[in-house]
C-alpha positions in Angstrom: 102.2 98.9 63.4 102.1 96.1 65.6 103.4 96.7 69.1 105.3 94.4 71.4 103.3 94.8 74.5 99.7 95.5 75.1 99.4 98.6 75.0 96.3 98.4 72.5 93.5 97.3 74.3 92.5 94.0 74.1 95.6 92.9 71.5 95.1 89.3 70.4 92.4 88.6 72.8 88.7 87.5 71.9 87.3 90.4 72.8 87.2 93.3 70.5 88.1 96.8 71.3 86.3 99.3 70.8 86.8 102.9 68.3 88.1 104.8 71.0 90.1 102.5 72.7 93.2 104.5 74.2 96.4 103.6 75.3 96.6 102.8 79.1 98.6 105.4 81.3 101.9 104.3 82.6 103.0 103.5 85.9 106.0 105.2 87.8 107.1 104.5 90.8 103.4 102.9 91.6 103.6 101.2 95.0 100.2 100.4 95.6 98.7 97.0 94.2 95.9 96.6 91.9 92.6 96.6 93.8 91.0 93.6 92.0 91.8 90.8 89.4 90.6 93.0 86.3 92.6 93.6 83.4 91.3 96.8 82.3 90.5 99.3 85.5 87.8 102.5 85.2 89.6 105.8 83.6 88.4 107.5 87.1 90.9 105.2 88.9 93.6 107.5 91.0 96.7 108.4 89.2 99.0 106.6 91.6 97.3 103.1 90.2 97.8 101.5 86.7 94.9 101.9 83.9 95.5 98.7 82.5 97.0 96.2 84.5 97.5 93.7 82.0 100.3 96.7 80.2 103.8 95.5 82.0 105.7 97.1 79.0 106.9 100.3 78.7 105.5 102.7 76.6 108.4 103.4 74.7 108.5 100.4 73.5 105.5 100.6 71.5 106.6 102.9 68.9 106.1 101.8 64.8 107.8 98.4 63.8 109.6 98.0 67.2 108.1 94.2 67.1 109.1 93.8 62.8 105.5 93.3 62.1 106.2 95.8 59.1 109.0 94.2 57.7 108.3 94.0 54.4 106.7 97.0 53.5 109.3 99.1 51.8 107.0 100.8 49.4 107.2 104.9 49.9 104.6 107.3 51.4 102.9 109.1 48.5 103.9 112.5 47.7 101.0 114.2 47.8 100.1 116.6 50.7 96.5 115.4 51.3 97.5 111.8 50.8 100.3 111.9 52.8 98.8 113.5 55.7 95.5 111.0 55.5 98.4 108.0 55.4 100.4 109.4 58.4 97.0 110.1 60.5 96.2 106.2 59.2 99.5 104.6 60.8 98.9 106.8 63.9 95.6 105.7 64.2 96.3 102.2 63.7 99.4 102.6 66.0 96.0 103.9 68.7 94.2 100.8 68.3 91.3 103.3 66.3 90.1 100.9 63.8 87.4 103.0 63.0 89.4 105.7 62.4 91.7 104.0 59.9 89.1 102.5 58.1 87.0 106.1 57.4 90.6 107.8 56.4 91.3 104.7 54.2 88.1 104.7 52.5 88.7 108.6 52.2 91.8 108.5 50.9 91.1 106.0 48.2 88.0 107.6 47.5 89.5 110.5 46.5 92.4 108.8 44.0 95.4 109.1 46.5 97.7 106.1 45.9 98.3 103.8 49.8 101.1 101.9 50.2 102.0 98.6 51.5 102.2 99.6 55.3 98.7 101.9 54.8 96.9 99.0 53.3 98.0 96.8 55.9 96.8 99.2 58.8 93.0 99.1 56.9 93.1 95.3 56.8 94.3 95.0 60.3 90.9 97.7 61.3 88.7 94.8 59.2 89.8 91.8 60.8 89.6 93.2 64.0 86.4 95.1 63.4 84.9 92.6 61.3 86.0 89.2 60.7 89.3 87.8 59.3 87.0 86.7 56.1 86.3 89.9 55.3 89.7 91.5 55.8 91.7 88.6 53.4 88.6 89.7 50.7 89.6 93.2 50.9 93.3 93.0 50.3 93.0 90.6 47.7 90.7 93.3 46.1 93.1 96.1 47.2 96.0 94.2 45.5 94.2 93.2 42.3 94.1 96.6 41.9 98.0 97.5 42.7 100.7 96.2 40.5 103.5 95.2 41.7 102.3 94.5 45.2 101.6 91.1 47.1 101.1 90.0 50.3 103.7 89.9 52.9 104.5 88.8 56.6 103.5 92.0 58.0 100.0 91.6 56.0 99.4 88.2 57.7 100.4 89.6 61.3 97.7 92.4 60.8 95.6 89.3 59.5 96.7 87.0 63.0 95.5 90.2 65.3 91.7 89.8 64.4 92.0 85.9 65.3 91.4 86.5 69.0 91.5 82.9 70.2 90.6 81.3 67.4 94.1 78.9 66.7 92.3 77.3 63.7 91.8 80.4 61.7 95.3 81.1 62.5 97.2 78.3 61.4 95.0 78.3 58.2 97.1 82.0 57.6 100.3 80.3 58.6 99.5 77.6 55.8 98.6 79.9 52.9 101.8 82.0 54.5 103.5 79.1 53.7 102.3 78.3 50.4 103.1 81.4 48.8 106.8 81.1 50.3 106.7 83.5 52.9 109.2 83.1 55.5 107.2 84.3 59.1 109.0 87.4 60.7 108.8 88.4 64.1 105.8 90.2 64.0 103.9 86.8 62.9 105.6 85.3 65.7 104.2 88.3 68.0 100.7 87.8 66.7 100.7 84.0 67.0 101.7 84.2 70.4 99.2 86.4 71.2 96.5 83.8 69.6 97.8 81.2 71.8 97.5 83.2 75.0 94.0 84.2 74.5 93.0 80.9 74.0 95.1 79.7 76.9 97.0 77.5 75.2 100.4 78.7 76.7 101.5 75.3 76.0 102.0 76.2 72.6 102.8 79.5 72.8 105.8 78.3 74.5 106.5 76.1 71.8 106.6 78.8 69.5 109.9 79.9 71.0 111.3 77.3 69.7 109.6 77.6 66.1 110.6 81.1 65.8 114.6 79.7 67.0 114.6 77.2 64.3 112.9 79.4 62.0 115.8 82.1 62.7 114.1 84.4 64.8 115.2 85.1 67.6 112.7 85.8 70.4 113.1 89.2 72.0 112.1 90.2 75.3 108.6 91.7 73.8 108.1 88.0 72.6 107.9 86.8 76.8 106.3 89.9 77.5 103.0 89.0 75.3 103.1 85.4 77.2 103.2 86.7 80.0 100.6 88.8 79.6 98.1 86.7 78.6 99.4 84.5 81.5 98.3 87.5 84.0 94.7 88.2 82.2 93.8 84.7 82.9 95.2 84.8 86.2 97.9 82.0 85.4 100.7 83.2 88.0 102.2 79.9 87.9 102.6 80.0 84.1 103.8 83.6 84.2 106.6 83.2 86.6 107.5 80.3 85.0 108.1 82.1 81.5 109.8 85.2 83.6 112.4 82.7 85.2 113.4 81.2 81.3 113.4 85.0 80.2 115.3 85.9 82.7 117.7 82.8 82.1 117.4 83.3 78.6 119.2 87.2 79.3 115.9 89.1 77.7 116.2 90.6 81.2 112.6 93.2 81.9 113.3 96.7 83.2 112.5 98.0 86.2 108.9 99.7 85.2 107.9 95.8 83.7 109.6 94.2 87.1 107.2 96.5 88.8 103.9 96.1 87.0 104.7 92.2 87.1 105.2 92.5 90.4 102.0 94.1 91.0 100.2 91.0 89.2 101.8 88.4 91.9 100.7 90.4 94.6 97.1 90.1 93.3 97.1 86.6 92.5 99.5 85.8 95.9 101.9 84.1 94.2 105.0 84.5 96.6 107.7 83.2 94.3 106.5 85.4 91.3 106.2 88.7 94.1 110.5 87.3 95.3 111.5 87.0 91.5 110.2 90.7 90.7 112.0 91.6 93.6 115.5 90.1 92.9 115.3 91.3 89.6 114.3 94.3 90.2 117.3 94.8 93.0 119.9 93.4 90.1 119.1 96.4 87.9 118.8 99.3 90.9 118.8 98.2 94.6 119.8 100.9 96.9 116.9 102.2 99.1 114.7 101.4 96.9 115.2 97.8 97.6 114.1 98.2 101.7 111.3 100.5 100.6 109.9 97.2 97.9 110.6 94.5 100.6 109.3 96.7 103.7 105.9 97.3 101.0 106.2 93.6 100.6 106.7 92.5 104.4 103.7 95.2 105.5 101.3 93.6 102.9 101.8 90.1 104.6 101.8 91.2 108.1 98.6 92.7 107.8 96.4 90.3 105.9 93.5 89.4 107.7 94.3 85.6 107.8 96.9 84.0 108.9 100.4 85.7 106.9 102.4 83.3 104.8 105.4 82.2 107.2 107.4 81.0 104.3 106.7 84.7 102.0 107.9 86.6 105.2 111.1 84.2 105.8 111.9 84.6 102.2 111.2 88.3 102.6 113.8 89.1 105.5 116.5 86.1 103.8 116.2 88.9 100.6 116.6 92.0 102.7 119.7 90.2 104.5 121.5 89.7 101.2 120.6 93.3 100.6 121.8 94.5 103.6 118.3 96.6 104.0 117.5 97.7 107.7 113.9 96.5 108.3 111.4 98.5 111.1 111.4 97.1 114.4 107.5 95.9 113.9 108.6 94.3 110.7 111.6 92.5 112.6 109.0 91.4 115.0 106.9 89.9 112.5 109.7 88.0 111.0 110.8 86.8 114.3 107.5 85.3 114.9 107.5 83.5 111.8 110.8 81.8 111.8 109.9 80.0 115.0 106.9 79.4 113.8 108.6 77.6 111.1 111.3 76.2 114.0 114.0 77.7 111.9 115.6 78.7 115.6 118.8 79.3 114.3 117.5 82.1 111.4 115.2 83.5 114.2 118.3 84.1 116.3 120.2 85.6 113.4 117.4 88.0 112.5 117.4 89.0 116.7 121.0 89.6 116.6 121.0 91.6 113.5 117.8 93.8 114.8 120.2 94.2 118.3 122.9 95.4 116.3 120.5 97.7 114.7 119.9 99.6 117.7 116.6 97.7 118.6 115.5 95.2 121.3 113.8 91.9 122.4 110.8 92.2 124.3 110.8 89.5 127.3 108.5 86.9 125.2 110.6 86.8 122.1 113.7 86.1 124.4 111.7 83.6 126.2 110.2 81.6 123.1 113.9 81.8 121.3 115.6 80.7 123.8 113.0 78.1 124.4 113.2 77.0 120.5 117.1 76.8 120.5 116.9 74.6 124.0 115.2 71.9 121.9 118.8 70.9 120.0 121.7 71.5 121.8 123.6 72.3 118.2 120.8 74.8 118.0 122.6 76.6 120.8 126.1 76.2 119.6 124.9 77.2 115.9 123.8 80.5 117.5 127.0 81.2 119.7 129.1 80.3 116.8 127.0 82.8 114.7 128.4 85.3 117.5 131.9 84.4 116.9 131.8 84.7 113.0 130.3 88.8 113.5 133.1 89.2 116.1 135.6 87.5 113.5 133.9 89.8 110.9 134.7 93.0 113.1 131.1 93.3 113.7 130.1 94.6 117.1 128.5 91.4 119.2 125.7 92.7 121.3 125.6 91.3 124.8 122.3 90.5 124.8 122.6 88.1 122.0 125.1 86.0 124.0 123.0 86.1 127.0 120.6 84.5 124.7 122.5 81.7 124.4 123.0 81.7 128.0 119.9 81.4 129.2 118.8 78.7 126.2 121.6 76.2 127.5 119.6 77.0 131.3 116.4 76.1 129.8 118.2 72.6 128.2 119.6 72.8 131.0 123.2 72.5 130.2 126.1 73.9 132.5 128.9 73.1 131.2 127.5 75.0 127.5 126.3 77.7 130.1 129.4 78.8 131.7 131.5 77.4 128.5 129.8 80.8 127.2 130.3 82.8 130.2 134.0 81.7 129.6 134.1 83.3 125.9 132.5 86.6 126.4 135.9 88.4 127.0 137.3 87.5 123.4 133.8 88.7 121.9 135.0 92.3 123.7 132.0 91.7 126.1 131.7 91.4 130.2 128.8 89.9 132.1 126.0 92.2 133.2 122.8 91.4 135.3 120.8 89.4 132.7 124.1 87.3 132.1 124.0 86.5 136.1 120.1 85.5 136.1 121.0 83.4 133.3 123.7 81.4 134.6 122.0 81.1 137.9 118.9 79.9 136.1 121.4 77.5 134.6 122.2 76.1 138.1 118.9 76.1 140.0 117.0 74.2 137.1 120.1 71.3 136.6 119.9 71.2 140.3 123.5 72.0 141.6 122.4 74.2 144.5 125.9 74.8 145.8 126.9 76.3 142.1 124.1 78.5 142.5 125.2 79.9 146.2 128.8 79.9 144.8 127.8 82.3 142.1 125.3 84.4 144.0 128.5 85.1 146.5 130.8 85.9 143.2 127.6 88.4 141.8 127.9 89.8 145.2 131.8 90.6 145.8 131.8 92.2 142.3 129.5 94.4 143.4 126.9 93.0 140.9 123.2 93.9 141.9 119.6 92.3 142.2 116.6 92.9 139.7 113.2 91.4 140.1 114.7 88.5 138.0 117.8 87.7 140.5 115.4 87.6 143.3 112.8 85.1 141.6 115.8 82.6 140.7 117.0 82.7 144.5 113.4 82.1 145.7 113.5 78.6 143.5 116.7 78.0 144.7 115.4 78.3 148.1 112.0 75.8 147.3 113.9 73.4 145.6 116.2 73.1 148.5 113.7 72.5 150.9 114.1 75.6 152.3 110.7 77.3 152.2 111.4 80.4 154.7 114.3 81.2 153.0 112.1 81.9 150.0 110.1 84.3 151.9 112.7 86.2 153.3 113.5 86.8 149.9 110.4 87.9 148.5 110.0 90.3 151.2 114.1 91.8 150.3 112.3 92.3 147.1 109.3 93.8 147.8 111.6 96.0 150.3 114.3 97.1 147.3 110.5 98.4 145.4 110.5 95.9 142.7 107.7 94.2 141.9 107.6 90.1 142.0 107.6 88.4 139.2 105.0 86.1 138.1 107.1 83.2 138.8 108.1 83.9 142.0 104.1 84.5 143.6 103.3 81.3 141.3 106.0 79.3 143.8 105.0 80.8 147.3 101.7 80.7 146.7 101.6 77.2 145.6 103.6 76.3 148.4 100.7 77.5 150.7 98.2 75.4 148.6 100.2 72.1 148.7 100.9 72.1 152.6 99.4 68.8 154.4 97.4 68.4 156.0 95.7 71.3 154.9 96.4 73.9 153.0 97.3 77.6 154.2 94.6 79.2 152.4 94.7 82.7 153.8 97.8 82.6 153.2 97.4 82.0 149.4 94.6 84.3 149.0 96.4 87.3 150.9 99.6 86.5 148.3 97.0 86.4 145.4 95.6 90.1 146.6 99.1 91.1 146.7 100.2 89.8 143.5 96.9 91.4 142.1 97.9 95.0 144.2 101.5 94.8 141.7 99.5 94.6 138.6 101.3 91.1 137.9 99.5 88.9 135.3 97.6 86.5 137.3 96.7 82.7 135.9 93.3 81.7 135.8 93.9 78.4 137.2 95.8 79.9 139.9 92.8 82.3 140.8 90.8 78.5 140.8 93.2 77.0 142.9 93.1 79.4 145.7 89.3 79.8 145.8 89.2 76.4 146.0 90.9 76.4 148.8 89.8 79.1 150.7 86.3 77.1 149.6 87.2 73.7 151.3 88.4 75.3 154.5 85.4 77.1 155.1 83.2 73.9 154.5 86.3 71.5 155.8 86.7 69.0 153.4 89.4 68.1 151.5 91.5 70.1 149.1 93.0 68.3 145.8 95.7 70.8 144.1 95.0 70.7 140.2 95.9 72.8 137.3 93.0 72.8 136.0 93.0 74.6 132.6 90.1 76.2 131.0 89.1 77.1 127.3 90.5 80.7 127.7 93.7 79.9 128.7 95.2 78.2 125.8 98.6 78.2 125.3 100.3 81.5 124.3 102.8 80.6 121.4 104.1 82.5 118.2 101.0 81.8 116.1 99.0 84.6 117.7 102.0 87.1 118.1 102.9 86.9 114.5 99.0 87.6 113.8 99.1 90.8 116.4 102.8 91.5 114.8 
């Protein structure tokens, strides 16, 4: 009988299978992708990897008459033992896809005076057309029922006519007009088979259209109907076509289980289609979820991250919006990844919700996602109050607020810079059950030295100190601005040596400011000075600039031969810009 899925080799399709064409193996549970764009993989192929990766139907599904191509057939299995055993063995074989097969038992059995009935015969001239030629098949059962009275041709003779077609629409039509002609209505099997037709000649077009027919004809497609279009959409590696029949089948409500969701899937990940790979998912969650659901998206998410090029921003934003409506808990490399892509993609405000929730997840920013956030959400001032109202909603929600979320915010209305949004948020923290720690200090004193209100600065550094609140590396660096920008250069280091005397090592920023102070003094620069800071710098393993290292040789070079000293920042080839593009791609 005719089978709604593909299951038999090579159903419908030009190519013509062979006599001992087998049914594929199913797939359970497969996570792992098909290694190539073939339809039919080697049988050596390991066990956790589909046979045929055309077969997104279950196996079940194939059993006799599940599609109606034998409506029609109502004539009963002879009684004789011998006979009855050949016929049985004939509609297995047939149900096998072993033409050869069903056409020695055929021949066998009618050699030896057994009566067939209707469903037999149409198994033998199903094996002809498909063997042979259509031709010859319509020949033989005109000669088979010459020779039975009482028996004509019916719709499930002309769908095991359609299968030998392959992709040849004009022979099929022809057996849709003669179907026609002798008043036969077209069943569902029909339908199957001409669908079939229509894929293989990638006319999907009409095979689309045939939905329709088979409405108005009152047949009603079933989900083994979408299946076979489908199907032909993924052997000719038409993703766009197939996901667009999935979303009307899915809107249609014939709704794919989960072993189809996950073959289809499969398919989108080969042909990178990232809507088809999202639509597997969400229907696939509808009908299970639970942790299956983080372990698909996490398989998803890992396949994207690692590519060789340059991952899909968009796929991996869509990736983490899905796991948020799922609540699934992505790994901390993962998070990263996503991180990197929503700034990539500017969406600031996502980016900031996917930091809070990996904070509230027990994990943590490294400094260079704070900084580029931070950076990104400076660029719009409703950036920043999007994000702090994001805190309030979690903390309105009962949701614990981390504190280093709102110190995000902090220190992106410092890099706007913004004061009055700074401290505004310093204001709030009690009613989202936090208090101010280090980072939030260094923040708001970041705040204050880069919108130049000095005295603000000095005010808080007082307040940090009668609350008993402590220096780190950062603290110290801020104060040493303050000190340059005031004019007040010794200040600065006195500072720097405070923090080299509490054992914490300078940051970058803060050697960057002294050291450039030496270079820029007139009339001429202090270039021992500069070069002993450099060694120093270099001694505390800080990340040194190229065009730093220039500058100070440069100098040390033009006081040696006494000439004149221009201070550049000269940038070279290797030192481009650090940004998100290469994180994501190391993510």
């Amino acid at each position: 009988a005719a089978a709604p899925c593909v299951t038999l080799p090579r159903r419908g399709l030009s190519a013509i299978p062979s006599a001992a064409a087998a049914e594929p193996a199913e797939v359970a549970g497969s996570a792992s992708p098909p290694a190539s764009g073939t339809v039919n993989a080697p049988a050596a192929q390991a066990p956790d990897e589909p046979r045929d990766l055309a077969a997104i139907v279950p196996r079940e599904a194939t059993a006799e008459g599940a599609d109606g191509s034998t409506a029609g057939s109502t004539a009963a299995v002879g009684e004789g033992g011998d006979g009855r055993r050949a016929s049985q063995g004939i509609l297995q074989a047939r149900k096998e896809g072993r033409y050869s097969a069903v056409i020695e038992l055929f021949e066998a059995l009618t050699a030896s005076g057994e009566a067939s009935d209707a469903r037999v015969l149409d198994a033998y001239v199903e094996a002809i057309a498909v063997t042979r030629s259509v031709a010859e098949a319509e020949e033989v059962c005109s000669a088979a029922l010459a020779q039975r009275e009482g028996m004509g041709r019916t719709a499930a003779t002309y769908a095991a006519l359609l299968k030998g077609c392959g992709a040849d629409k004009g022979v099929a039509l022809q057996l849709l007009g003669k179907m026609k002609e002798e008043g036969l209505a077209a069943d569902l099997g029909v339908y199957h088979e001409l669908v079939s037709v229509f894929t293989a000649a990638r006319d999907f077009a009409a095979a689309e259209e045939t939905l329709a027919t088979m409405r108005h004809g009152g047949v009603a497609p079933t989900t083994a109907t979408y299946y076979r279009i489908i199907n032909g959409a993924f052997r000719h590696d038409e993703a766009a076509v197939a996901y667009q029949v999935l979303c009307r089948m899915v809107e249609e409500w014939r709704t794919p289980d989960q072993r189809a969701y996950d073959r289809m899937l499969q398919h989108f990940v080969r042909l990178d289609h990232a809507e088809g790979q999202m639509r597997c998912l969400e229907g696939s969650l509808e009908l299970q979820g639970g942790a299956d659901a983080g372990r698909k998206i996490g398989y998803l998410l890992r396949q994207e991250l690692e590519r060789q090029e340059q991952p899909s921003l968009p796929k991996v934003a869509a990736l983490w919006a899905l796991a948020e409506r799922r609540g699934v808990e992505l790994h901390r490399r993962q998070m990263t990844g996503v991180l990197y892509a929503l700034m990539q993609l500017d969406r600031h405000v996502d980016a900031f919700r996917a930091a809070l929730r990996a904070l509230q997840q027990g994990g943590d920013l490294s400094p260079r996602i704070g900084e580029l956030l931070s950076t990104g959400l400076s660029r719009d001032p409703s950036h920043v109050d999007d994000a702090y109202y994001e805190l309030e909603e979690e903390a309105k929600r009962g949701g614990a607020v981390p504190l280093k979320a709102a110190n995000l915010v902090v220190l992106s209305c410092a890099r706007i810079p913004d004061l009055d949004r700074a401290f505004a948020t310093w204001a709030e923290l009690p009613k989202l059950g936090l208090s101010p720690d280090i980072e939030t200090y260094n923040a708001l004193l970041s705040t204050c030295v880069r919108a130049r209100e000095f005295s603000s600065a000095r005010r808080l550094l007082n307040r940090m100190e009668a609350e008993g609140v402590g220096h780190n590396a950062t603290t110290y660096e801020h104060r040493v601005a303050l000190h340059m920008m005031s004019g007040e250069p010794q200040g600065a280091f006195v500072v720097y040596r405070e923090c080299k005397d509490a054992e914490l090592a300078p940051p970058q920023g803060m050697y960057h400011a002294l050291i450039n102070h030496h270079l820029r003094r007139k009339p001429r620069p202090n270039a021992a000075a500069a070069a002993e800071l450099l060694e120093e710098m270099k001694a505390d393993h800080t990340r040194v600039n190229m065009n730093l290292q220039r500058n100070v040789a440069d100098a040390v070079a033009a006081v040696a031969e006494d000439r004149e000293f221009v201070f550049g920042n000269r940038r070279g080839p290797q030192e481009g810009a650090r940004g998100p593009a290469s994180n994501l791609a190391r993510a």
